[in-house]
C-alpha positions, 0 to 999 in steps of 0.5 A: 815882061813886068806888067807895069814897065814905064818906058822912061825908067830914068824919069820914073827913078828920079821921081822916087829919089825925090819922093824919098826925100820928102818921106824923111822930111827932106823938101825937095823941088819939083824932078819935072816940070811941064810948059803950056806955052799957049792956050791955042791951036790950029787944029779941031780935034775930035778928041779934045776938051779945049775950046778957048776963044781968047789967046793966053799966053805966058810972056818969054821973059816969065817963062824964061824967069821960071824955067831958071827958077825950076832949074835952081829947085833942081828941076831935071826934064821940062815937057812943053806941051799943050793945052793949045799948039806949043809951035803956035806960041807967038813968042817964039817956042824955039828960043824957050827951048834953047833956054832949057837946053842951055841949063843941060835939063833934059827937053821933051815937047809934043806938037800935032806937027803941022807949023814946023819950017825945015829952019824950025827942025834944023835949028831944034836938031843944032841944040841937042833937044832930046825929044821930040813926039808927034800926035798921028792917029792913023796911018790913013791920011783922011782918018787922021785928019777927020780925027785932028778937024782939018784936011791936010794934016797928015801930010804935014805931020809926016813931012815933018817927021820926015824933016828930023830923020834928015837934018839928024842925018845931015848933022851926024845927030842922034837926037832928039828921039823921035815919038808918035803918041796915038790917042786910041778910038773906035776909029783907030783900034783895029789899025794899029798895027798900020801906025806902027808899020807907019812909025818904022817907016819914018825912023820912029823910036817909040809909040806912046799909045793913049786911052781916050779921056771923056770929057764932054758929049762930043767925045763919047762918039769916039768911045770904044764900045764893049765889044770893040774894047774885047776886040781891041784886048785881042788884037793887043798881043800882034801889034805887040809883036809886030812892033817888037820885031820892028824895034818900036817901043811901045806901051801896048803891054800896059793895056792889060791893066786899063782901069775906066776911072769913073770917080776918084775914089775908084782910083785909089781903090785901084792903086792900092790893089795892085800895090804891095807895100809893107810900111809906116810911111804914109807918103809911100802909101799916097794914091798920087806923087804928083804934088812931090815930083811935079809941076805944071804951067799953064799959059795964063800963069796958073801952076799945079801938080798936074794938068788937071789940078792946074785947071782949078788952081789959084795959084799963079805964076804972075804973083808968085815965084815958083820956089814960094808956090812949091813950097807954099801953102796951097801945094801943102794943102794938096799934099795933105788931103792926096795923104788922107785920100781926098782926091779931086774930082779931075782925077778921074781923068787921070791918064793911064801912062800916069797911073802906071807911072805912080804904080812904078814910084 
């Protein structure tokens, strides 16, 4: 098995077309893009930087004005994702994604599963959505809710799911793929073989396992210790096994390779170690692709190559078209210091799935 598979190899390839674009001085726009559609969430997980007060959201007609400008740059998949709850979205997350639907982009959102109505899931099956991927991080119901802050939400995250299986069955629906995405903790890592037992159980296509990304205090409680993390790299080929004698896919494989990323320049270190590549071309030789395959936007409007830059970007949605942006001065800045090797301080906390995709490109 190739070391770093990326399960999306379609996404993975549409990226290098456009990176070869650029490479031979061919603009291009963005192959993805991602939507926090708002900054709030119903949940308090244990894992989780985001701590807003005040709810920030992008209005249905801006987003609705910049999904239509991505898709004239020739955006191809559009993520909805958090940030806070996309489901929590006052103005109506289902109507976004009909929109995205109805341009033919392909449609991917994550959500913790727990606001869903059966109308909700009737209605994302009727479009054609094509994924849909829950955040569940035990099998157990009270592990999972001590980790997501509040009783009740395994519950509520399994019906869910348990809601999709039905109405693509009512419907003669092969969409959307259903996912879980686990976020791996020293709470969890002896138990993943039970999520994917779970996961067969619910007609679940794929898990997408994650590397805890530290960004606080309160999250090194959940930080696997160095015995644990011997421990988790022994356990790591049965639930392989398990999950391919079920049919599950999964990323578990690429946890061979899981670097602890504690200052950008190691990352790059990284990269390049790993990579073989005999060329001239200084973008085939970037750390990051990010700034020439992807763009986030955030629910107060600010946009960059990626959630993390996002979070430091001047850039807003409110006082720029998104083609002025892209191809504007600030995203040039950051293609040319990613080019010299000036990472930013919050690629350290690049994650893992991500690096792995960049070592595809």
């Amino acid at each position: 098995m190739n070391m770093f598979k990326i399960i999306n190899s379609f996404q993975t390839g549409g990226k290098w077309a456009r990176i070869l674009k650029w490479s031979h001085r061919e603009k291009s726009g963005p192959y993805s893009m991602d939507i926090i559609p708002t900054n709030v969430c119903n949940l308090k997980c244990r894992m989780c930087g985001a701590c807003y007060k005040n709810r920030v959201e992008l209005s249905n007609k801006k987003l609705v004005s910049t999904i239509f400008d991505a898709y004239t740059l020739g955006t191809k998949v559009m993520t909805i994702t958090g940030g806070g709850e996309p489901f929590f979205y006052t103005q109506g997350i289902i109507e976004i994604m009909k929109t995205i639907k109805s341009l033919k982009i392909e449609g991917h959102i994550t959500t913790n599963g727990t606001l869903l109505t059966p109308k909700d899931v009737q209605k994302i099956v009727e479009i054609d959505w094509d994924e849909i991927t829950f955040s569940l991080d035990s099998a157990y119901p009270q592990m999972h809710d001590y980790i997501r802050g509040v009783k009740g939400t395994f519950k509520k995250c399994v019906n869910s799911i348990q809601l999709f299986r039905y109405w693509k069955k009512k419907l003669r629906k092969n969409k959307p793929l259903l996912k879980i995405n686990t976020v791996i903790t020293n709470k969890n890592y002896n138990n993943l073989e039970n999520i994917v037992r779970l996961a067969n159980n619910l007609s679940c296509d794929e898990i997408s396992f994650q590397t805890l990304i530290i960004t606080d205090n309160k999250m090194k409680k959940l930080e696997l210790k160095k015995y644990e993390i011997v421990k988790f790299q022994k356990l790591i080929q049965n639930v392989e096994l398990k999950s391919k004698k079920l049919n599950i896919r999964t990323n578990l494989h690429d946890f061979i390779l899981n670097p602890i990323i504690e200052k950008p320049e190691q990352l790059y270190q990284f990269l390049l170690s790993k990579r073989k590549i005999y060329t001239k071309n200084n973008l085939l030789l970037a750390p990051c692709f990010e700034p020439w395959t992807s763009v986030v936007i955030h629910s107060d409007g600010r946009v960059g190559p990626c959630p993390n830059i996002t979070e430091i970007s001047t850039e807003n949605i409110n006082c720029s078209t998104l083609n002025q942006i892209w191809y504007g001065a600030s995203f040039n800045k950051i293609r040319k210091n990613i080019l010299k090797r000036k990472l930013f301080m919050y690629c350290k906390n690049c994650c893992l799935p991500k690096i792995l995709e960049n070592l595809n490109i």
